[in-house]
Backbone as JSON, one array per atom type, in Angstrom:
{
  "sequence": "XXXXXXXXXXXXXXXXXXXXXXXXXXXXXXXXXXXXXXXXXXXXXXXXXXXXXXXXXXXXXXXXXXXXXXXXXXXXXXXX",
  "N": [[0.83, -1.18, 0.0], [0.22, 2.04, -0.57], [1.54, 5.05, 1.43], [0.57, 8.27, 2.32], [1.02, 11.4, 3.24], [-0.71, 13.77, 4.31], [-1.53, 17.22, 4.99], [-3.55, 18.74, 7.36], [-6.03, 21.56, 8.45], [-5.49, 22.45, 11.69], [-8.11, 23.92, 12.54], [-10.23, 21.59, 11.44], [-11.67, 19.42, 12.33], [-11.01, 16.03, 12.6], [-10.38, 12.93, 12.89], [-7.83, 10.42, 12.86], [-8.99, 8.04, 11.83], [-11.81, 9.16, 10.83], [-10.72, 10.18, 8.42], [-9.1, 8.55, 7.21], [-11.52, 6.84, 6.49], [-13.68, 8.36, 4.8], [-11.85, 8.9, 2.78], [-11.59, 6.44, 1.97], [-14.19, 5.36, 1.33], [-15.14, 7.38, -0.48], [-13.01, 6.06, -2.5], [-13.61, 3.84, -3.33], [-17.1, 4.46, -4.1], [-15.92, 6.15, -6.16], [-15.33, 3.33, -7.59], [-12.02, 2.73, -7.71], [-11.51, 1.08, -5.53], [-12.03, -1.64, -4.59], [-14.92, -3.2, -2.67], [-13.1, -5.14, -0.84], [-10.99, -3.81, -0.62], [-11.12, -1.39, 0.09], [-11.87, -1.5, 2.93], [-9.96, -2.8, 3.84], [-8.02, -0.57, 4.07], [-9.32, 1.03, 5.93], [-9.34, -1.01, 7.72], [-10.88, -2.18, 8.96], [-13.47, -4.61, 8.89], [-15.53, -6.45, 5.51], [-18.1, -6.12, 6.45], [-18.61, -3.86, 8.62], [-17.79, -2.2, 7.06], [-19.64, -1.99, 5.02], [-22.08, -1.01, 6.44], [-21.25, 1.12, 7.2], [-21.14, 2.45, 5.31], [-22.93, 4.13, 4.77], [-23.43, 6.27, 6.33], [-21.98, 8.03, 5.32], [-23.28, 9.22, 2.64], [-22.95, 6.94, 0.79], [-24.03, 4.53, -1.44], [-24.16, 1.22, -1.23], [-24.54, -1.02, -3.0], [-23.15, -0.31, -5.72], [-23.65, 0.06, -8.7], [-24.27, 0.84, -12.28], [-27.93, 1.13, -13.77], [-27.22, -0.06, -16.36], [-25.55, -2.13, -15.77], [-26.66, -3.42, -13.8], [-29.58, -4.29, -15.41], [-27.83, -6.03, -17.28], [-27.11, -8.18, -15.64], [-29.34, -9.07, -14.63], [-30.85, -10.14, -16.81], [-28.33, -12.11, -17.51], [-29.27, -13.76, -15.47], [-31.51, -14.61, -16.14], [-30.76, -16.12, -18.82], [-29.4, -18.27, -17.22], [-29.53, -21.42, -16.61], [-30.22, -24.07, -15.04]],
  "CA": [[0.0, 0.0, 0.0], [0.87, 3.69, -0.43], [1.62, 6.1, 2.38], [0.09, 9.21, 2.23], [1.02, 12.21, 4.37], [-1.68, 14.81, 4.38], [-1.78, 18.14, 6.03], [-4.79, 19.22, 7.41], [-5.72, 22.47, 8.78], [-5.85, 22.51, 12.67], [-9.77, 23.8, 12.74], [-10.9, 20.7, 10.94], [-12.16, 18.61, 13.54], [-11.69, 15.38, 12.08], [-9.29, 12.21, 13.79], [-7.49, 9.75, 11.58], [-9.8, 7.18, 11.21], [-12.53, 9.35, 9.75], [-10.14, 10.64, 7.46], [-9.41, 7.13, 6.08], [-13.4, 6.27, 5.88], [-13.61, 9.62, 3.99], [-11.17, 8.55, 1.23], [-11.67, 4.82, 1.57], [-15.5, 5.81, 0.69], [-15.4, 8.42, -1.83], [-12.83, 5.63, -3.7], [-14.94, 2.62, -3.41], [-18.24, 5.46, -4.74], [-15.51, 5.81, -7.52], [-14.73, 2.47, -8.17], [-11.16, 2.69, -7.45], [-11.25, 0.26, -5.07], [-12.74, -3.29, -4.27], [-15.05, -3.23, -0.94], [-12.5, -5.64, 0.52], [-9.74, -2.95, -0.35], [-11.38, 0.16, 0.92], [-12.57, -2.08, 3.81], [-8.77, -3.18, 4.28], [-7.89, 0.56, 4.04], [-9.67, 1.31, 7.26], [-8.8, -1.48, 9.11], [-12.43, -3.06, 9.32], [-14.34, -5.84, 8.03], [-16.28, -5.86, 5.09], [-19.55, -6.24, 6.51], [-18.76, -2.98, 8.9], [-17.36, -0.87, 6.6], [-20.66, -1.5, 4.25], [-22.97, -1.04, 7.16], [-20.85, 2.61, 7.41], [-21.01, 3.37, 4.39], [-24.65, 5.17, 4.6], [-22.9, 7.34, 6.77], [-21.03, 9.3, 4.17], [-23.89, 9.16, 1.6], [-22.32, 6.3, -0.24], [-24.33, 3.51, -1.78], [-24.01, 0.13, -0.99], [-24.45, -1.21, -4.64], [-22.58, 1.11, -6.74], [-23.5, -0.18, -10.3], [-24.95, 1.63, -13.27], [-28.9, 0.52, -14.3], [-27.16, -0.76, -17.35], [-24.98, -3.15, -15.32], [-27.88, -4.69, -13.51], [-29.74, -4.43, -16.29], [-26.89, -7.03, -17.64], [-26.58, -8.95, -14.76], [-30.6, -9.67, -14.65], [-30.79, -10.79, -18.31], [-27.86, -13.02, -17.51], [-30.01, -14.64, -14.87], [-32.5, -15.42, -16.81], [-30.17, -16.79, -19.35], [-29.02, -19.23, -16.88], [-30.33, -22.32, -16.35], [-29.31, -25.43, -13.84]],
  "C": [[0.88, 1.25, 0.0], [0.75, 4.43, 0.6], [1.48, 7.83, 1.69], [0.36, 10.34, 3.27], [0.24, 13.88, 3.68], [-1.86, 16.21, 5.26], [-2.88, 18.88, 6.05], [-4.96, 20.52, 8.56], [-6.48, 22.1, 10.96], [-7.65, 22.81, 13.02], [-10.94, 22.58, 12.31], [-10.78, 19.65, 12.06], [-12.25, 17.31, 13.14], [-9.81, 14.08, 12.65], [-8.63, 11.06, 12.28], [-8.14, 8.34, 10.84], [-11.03, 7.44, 10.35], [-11.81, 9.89, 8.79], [-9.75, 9.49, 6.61], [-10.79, 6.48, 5.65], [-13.45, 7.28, 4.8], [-13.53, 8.95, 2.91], [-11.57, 7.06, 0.84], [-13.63, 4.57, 0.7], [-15.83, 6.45, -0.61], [-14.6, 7.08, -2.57], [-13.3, 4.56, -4.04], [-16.33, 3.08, -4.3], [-17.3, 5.18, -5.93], [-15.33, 4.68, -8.45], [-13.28, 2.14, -8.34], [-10.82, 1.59, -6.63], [-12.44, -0.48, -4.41], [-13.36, -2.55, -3.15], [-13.94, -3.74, 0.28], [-11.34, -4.82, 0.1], [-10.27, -1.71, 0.11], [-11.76, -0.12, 2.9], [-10.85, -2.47, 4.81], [-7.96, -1.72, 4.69], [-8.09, 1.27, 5.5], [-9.32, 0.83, 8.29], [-10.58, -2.36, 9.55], [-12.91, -4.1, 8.7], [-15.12, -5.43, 7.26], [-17.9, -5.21, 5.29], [-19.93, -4.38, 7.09], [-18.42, -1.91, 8.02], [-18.71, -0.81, 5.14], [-21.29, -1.0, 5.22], [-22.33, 1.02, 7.23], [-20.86, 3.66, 6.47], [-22.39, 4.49, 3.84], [-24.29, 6.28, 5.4], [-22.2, 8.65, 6.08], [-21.43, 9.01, 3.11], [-23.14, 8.26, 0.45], [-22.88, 4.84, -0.69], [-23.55, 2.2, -1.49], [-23.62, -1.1, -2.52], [-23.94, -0.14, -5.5], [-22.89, 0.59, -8.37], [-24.45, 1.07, -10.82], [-26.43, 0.32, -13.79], [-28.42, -0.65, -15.54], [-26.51, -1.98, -16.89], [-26.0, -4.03, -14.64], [-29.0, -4.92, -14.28], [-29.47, -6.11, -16.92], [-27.16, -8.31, -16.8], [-28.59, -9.97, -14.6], [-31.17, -10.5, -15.95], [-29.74, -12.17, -18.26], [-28.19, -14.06, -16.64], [-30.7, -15.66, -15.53], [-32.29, -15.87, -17.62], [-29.63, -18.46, -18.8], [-29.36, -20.16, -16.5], [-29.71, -23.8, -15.55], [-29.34, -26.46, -14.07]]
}
């Protein structure tokens, strides 16, 4: 992993673990990284770091309509 040193301004009220949810959130929202790497990022499990992620307005499912879309068509393609 990459080390990051960040300077942040003394009035920002904010400790270093929400500052890794922060980023580990917004790049997961982007797609940058896996759940279990934004999840590894923090230091949490995946289950908690979805359950947190409604906290910092960040979907749980991140796809595009067209991807589940896809993904529902390939259901019903599949057969057992």
């Amino acid at each position: 992993m990459k080390t990051i040193l960040l300077n942040i301004p003394d009035s920002v009220d904010l400790n270093d673990r929400e500052a890794k949810m922060l980023l580990a959130s917004r790049l997961y929202e982007k797609g940058k990284l896996t759940l279990g790497q934004a999840s590894d990022m923090v230091g949490l499990s995946k289950s908690t770091f979805m359950e947190l992620l409604s906290d910092y307005d960040v979907p749980f499912l991140n796809h595009s309509s067209s991807d589940l879309d896809n993904d529902i068509q390939n259901a019903k393609n599949y057969s057992i």
